[in-house]
Residue, then its C-alpha position, 0 to 999 in steps of 0.5 A: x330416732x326413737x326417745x330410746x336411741x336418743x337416751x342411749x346415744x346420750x349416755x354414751x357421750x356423756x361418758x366419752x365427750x366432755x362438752x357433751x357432759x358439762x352441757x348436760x351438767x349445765x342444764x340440771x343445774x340451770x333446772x334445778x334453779x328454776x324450779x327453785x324459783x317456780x316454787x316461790x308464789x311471788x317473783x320480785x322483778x329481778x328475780x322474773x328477769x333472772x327466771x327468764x335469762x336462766x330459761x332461754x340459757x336452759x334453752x341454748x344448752x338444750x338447743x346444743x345437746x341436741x344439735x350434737x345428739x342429731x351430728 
């Protein structure tokens, strides 16, 4: 399947399954966090453990959306 059909299958159960859209809600958010980290020069250990907790549950959502996208 083409990033196209991907896309537009995506968006159109974004529209109809709510799962869909708060898997895809959960992943801007845990995005947007990370970037917000990745704009620091340095990370405390905490925040380097957070960083990686926040990557492999970004991961997980991503992981979900597509399992779902492929169904």
């Amino acid at each position: 399947m083409d990033q196209a059909t991907m896309d537009a299958k995506l968006a159109a159960l974004i529209v109809d399954n709510p799962e869909v859209r708060e898997l895809v809600e959960e992943h801007r958010v845990l995005d947007s966090t990370l970037r917000d980290l990745d704009k620091k020069v340095y990370l405390l250990p905490d925040e380097e453990v957070e960083r990686k907790r926040l990557q492999k549950l970004k991961l997980a959502k991503k992981d979900k959306i597509a399992e779902i996208l492929s169904a």
